[in-house]
C-alpha positions as CSV (number, residue, x, y, z in Angstrom):
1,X,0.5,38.2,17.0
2,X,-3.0,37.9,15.2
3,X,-4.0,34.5,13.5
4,X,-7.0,34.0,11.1
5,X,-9.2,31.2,12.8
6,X,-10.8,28.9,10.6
7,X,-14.6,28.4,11.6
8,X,-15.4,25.0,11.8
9,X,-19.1,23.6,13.0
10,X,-19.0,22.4,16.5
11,X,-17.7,18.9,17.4
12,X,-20.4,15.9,18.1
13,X,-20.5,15.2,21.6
14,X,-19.2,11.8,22.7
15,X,-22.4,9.5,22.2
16,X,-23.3,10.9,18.5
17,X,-19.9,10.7,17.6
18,X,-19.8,7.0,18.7
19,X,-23.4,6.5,16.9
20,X,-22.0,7.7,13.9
21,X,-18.9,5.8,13.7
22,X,-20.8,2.6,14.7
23,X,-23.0,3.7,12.1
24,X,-20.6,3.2,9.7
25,X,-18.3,-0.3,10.6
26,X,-22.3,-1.3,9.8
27,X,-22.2,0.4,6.4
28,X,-18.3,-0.8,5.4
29,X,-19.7,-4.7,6.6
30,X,-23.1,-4.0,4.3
31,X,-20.3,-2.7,1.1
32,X,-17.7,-5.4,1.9
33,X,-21.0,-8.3,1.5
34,X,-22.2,-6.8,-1.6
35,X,-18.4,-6.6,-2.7
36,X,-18.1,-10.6,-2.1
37,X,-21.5,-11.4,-3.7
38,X,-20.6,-9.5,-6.7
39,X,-16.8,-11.0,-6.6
40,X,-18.5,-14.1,-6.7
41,X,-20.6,-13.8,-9.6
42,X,-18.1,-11.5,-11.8
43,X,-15.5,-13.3,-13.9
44,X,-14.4,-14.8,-17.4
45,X,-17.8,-16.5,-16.9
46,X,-20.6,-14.3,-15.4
47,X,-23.2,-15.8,-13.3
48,X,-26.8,-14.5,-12.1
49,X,-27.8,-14.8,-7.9
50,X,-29.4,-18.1,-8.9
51,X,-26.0,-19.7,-10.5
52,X,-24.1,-18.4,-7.5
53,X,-26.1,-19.9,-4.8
54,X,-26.5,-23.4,-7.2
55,X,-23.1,-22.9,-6.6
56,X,-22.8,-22.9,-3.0
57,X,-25.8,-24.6,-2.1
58,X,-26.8,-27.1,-4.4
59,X,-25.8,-31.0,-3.8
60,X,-24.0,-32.3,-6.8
61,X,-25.6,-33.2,-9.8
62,X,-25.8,-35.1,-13.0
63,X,-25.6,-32.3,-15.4
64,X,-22.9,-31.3,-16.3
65,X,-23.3,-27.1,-16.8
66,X,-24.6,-27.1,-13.0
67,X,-21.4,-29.2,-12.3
68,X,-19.0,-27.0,-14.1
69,X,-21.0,-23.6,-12.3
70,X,-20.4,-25.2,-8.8
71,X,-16.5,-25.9,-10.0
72,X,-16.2,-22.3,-10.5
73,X,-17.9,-20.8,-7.3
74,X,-16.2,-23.4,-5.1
75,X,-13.1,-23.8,-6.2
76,X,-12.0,-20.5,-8.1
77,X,-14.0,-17.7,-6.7
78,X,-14.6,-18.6,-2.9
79,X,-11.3,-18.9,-2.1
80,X,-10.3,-15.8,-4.3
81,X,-12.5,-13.7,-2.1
82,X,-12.1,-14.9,0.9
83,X,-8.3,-14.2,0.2
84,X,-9.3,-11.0,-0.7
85,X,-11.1,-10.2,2.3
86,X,-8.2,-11.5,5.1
87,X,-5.7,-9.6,3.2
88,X,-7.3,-6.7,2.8
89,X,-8.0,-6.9,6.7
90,X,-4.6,-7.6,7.5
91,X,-2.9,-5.1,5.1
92,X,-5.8,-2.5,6.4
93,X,-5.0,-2.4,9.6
94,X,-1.2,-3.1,9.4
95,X,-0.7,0.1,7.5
96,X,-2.9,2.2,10.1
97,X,-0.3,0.6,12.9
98,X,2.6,1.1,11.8
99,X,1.5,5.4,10.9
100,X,0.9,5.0,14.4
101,X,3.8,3.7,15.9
102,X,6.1,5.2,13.6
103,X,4.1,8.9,13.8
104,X,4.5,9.0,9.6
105,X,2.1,9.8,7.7
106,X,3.3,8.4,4.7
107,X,4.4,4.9,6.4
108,X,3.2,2.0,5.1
109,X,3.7,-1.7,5.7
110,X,6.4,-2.1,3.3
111,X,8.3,0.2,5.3
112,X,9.5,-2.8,7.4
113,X,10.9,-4.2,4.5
114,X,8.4,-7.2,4.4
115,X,7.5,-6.9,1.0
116,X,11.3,-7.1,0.2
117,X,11.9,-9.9,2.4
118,X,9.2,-11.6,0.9
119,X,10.1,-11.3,-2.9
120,X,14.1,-11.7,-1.6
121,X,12.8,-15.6,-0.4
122,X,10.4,-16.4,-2.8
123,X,13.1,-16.0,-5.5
124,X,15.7,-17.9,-3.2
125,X,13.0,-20.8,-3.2
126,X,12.6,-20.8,-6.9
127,X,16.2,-20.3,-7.9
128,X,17.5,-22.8,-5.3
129,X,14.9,-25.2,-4.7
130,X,12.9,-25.0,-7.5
131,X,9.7,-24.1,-5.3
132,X,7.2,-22.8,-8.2
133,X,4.1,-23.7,-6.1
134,X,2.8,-20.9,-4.3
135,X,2.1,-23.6,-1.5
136,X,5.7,-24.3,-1.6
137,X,7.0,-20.9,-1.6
138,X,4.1,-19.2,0.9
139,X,6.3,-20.3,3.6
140,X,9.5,-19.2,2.2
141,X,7.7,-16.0,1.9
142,X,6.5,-15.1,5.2
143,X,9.9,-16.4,6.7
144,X,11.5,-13.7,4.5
145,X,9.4,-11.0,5.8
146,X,9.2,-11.9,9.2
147,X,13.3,-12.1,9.2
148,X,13.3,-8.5,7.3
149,X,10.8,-6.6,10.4
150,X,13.6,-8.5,12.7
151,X,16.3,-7.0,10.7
152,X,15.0,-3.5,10.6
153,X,13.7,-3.8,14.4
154,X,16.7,-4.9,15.3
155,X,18.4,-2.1,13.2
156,X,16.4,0.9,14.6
157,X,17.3,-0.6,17.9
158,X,21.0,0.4,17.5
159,X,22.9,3.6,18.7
160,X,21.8,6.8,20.0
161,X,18.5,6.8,17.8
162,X,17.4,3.7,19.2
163,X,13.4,3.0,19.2
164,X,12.8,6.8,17.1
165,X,10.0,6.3,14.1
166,X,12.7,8.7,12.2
167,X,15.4,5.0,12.7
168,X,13.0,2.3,12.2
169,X,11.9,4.4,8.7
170,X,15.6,4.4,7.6
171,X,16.7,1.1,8.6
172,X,13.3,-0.1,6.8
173,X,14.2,1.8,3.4
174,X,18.3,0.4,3.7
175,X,16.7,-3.1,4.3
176,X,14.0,-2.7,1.7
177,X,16.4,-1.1,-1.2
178,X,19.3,-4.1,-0.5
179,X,17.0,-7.4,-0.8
180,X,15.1,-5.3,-3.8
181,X,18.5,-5.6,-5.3
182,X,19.7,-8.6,-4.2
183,X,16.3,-10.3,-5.6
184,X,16.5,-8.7,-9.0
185,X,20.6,-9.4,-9.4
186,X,19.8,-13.3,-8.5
187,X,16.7,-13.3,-10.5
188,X,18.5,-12.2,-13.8
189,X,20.6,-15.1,-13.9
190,X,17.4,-17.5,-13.9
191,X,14.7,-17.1,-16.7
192,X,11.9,-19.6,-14.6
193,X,13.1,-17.3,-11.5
194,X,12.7,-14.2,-13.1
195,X,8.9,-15.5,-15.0
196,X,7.3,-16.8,-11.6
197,X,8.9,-13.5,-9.5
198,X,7.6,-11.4,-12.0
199,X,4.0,-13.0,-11.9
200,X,4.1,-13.4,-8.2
201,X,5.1,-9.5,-7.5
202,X,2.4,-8.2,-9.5
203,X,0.1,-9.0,-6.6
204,X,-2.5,-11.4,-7.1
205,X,-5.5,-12.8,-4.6
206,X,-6.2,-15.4,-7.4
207,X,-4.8,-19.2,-8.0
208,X,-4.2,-19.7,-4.2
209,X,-6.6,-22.6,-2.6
210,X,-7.4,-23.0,0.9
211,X,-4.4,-25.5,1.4
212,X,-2.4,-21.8,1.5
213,X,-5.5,-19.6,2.8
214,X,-6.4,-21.1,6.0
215,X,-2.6,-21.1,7.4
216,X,-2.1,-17.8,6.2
217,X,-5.3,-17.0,8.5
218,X,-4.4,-18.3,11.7
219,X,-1.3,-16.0,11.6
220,X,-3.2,-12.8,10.8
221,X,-5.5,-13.8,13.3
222,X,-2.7,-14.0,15.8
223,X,-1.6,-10.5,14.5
224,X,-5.5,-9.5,15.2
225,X,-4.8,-10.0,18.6
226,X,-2.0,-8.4,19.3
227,X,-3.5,-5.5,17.5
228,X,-6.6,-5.0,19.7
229,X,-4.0,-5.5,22.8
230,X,-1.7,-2.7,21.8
231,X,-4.1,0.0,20.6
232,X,-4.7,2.2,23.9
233,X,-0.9,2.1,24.0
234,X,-1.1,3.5,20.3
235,X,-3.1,6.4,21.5
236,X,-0.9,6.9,23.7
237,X,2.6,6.6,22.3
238,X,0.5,9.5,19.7
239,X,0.8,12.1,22.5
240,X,4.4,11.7,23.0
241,X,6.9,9.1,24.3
242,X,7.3,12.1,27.4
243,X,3.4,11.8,28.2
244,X,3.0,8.3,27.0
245,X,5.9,7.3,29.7
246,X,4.3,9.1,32.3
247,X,1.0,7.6,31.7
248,X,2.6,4.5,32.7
249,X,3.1,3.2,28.7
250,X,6.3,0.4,28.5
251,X,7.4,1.9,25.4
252,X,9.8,-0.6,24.5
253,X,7.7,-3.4,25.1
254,X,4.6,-1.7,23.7
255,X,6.6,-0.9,20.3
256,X,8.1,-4.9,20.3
257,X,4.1,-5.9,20.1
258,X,3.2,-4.1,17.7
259,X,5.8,-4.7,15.3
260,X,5.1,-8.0,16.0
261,X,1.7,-7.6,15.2
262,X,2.7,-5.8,11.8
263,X,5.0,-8.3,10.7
264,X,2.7,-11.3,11.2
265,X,-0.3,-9.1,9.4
266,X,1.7,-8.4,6.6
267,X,4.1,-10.7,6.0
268,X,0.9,-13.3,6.2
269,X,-0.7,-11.4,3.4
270,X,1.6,-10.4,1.4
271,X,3.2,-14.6,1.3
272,X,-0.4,-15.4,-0.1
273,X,-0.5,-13.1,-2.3
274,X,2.4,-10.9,-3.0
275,X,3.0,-7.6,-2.5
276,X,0.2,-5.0,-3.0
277,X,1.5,-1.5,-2.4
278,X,-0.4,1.6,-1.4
279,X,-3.7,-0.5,0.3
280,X,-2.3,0.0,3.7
281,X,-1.6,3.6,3.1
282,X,-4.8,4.4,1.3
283,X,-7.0,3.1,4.0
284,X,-5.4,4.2,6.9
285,X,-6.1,7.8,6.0
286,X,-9.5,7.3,4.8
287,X,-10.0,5.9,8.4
288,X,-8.3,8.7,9.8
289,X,-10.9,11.0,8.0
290,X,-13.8,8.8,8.7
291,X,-12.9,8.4,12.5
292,X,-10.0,11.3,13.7
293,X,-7.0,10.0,15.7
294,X,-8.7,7.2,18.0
295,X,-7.3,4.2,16.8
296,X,-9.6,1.8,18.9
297,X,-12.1,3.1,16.0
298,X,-9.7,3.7,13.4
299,X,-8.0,0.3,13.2
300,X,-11.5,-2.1,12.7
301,X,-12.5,0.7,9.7
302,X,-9.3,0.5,8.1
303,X,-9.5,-3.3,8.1
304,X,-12.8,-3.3,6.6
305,X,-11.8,-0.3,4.5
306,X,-8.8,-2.6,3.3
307,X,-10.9,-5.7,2.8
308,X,-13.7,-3.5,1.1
309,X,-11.0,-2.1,-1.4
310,X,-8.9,-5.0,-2.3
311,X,-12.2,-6.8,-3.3
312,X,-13.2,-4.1,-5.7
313,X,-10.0,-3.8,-6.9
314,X,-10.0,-7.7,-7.9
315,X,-13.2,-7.2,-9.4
316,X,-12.3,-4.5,-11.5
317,X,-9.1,-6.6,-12.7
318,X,-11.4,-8.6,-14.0
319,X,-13.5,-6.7,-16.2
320,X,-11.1,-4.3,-17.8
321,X,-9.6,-7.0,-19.4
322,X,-11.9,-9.4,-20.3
323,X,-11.4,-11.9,-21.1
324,X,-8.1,-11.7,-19.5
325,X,-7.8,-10.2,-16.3
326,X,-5.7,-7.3,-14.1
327,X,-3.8,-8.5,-10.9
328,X,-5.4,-6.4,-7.9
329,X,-2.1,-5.3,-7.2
330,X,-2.0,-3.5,-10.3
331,X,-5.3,-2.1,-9.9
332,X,-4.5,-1.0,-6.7
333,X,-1.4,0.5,-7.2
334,X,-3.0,2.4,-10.4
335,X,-5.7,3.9,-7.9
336,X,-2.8,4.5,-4.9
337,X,-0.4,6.7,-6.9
338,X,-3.0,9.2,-7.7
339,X,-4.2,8.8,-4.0
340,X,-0.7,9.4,-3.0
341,X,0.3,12.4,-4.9
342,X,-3.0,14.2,-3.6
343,X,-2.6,13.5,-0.7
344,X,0.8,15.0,-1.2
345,X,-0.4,18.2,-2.9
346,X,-3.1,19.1,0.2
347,X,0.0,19.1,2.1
348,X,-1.0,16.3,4.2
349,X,3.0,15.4,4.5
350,X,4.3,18.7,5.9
351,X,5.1,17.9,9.2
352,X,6.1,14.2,8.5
């Protein structure tokens, strides 16, 4: 049987291949620092280079515009970017591990139903507790998604397709779809529910202080971690469970780590700042095109991808609106549907 070969130029060898992608980590870290810098001087109040670093440089002073420039560098936009950046990390290179571990294409981190479990407590906190502090209800929120990737772990782990990507994607979608409605049929019955779910499910990176960031931080840096550990397993498991078994891979323990990993990345980032659908997704193929199937390089550029993407996404919430502004959630989601339904018309999906 003839086939048509597709000519395509020949591959890099090993060492220009690794020059180019170390080329570009440097070029995503050089985007991602212009991103913060201009983060930092874009807002309801725009500020030149010179306010930003009075801002947060300068000692304290008597007058009173310098004082009100260093409130809002210090207080408002610092800790909105660097929430922005750990997020965008965390969501980055969740969704590029759990496409690997699941082999879907179209997976992202909101397949583990974190995002539910998330929403599902942070309206139990408000309804029941009358938690309407997001440092109040951060915790309630990462509990929520942490207890939802147990669940659907748990769930795939059950019966004949036990530990398939095909199980853990349906018992991810059962999960997600019953706290979805389970959090809007409690939420209806409580207007101040219902106004601070809304709000907090729009995704937002702003109106969270360090108080919230810096314990959201340690946990995504735990989830780093186990990351890095589990990514020549990855590789592996993306040859087959057959060869990845006889390569000496422990799949079940290798799959328990990283879903780990993925619950601690996301459900960190998504309890500081709700959820924010599509990011994971979106980068992770980008990286995939930037870097082919190696995931020791394709996890650290979807991280910066994610953190690079988030921050513009902020920024442009910003402007659109002004003087009001556009939850990065929104923006995001605006730029990820498109992404998502080209992604589907290139066929990208036809084997998943």
């Amino acid at each position: 049987m003839s086939t048509t070969a597709v000519e395509r130029p020949a591959p890099a060898g090993p060492t220009e291949a690794r020059r180019h992608r170390v080329v570009g980590l440097a070029g995503l870290l050089v985007l991602l620092v212009i991103a913060a810098a201009v983060s930092l001087a874009v807002g309801a109040r725009a500020l030149s280079p010179a306010e930003v670093w009075h801002g947060l440089f300068a000692a304290p002073e008597s007058d009173q515009r310098l004082t009100e420039i260093r409130l809002i560098v210090q207080t408002v936009r610092v800790p909105r970017t660097v929430l922005a950046v750990v997020a965008g990390i965390a969501l980055g290179i969740g969704g590029a591990l759990i496409q690997g571990y699941t082999r879907n294409p179209i997976a992202d981190t909101g397949l583990l139903g974190v995002n539910a479990g998330a929403s599902f407590a942070v309206m139990v906190a408000i309804t029941l507790f009358g938690l309407t502090n997001p440092f109040q209800y951060v915790w309630f929120a990462f509990l929520g998604s942490a207890l939802a990737g147990v669940v659907v772990f748990g769930l795939s782990s059950l019966g004949r397709g036990a530990g398939n990507p095909l199980t853990l994607a349906l018992a991810g979608q059962g999960v997600a779809v019953f706290l979805a409605a389970m959090t809007t049929a409690v939420s209806l019955t409580d207007q101040a529910a219902l106004n601070a779910l809304r709000f907090w499910n729009a995704g937002s990176v702003a109106g969270v202080g360090f108080g919230v960031i810096w314990p959201v931080t340690a946990f995504i840096a735990v989830g780093l971690v186990l990351a890095v550990v589990t990514l020549p397993a990855v590789n592996l498991l993306n040859l087959g469970e057959d060869v990845a078994r006889g390569l000496g891979v422990n799949i079940a323990l290798s799959r328990t780590v990283g879903i780990v990993a993925i619950t601690l990345l996301a459900g960190a980032a998504t309890a500081a700042c709700g959820p924010i659908a599509f990011l994971g997704l979106m980068v992770a193929h980008l990286a995939r095109y930037l870097t082919g199937p190696d995931y020791r390089w394709l996890v650290p550029y979807a991280g910066l991808l994610g953190a690079v993407v988030l921050l513009v996404c902020d920024i442009v919430g910003r402007l659109v609106v002004r003087p009001g502004e556009l939850e990065a959630g929104v923006v995001v989601a605006l730029l990820g549907a498109p992404f998502f339904a080209a992604l589907v018309w290139l066929g990208k999906f036809k084997n998943a």
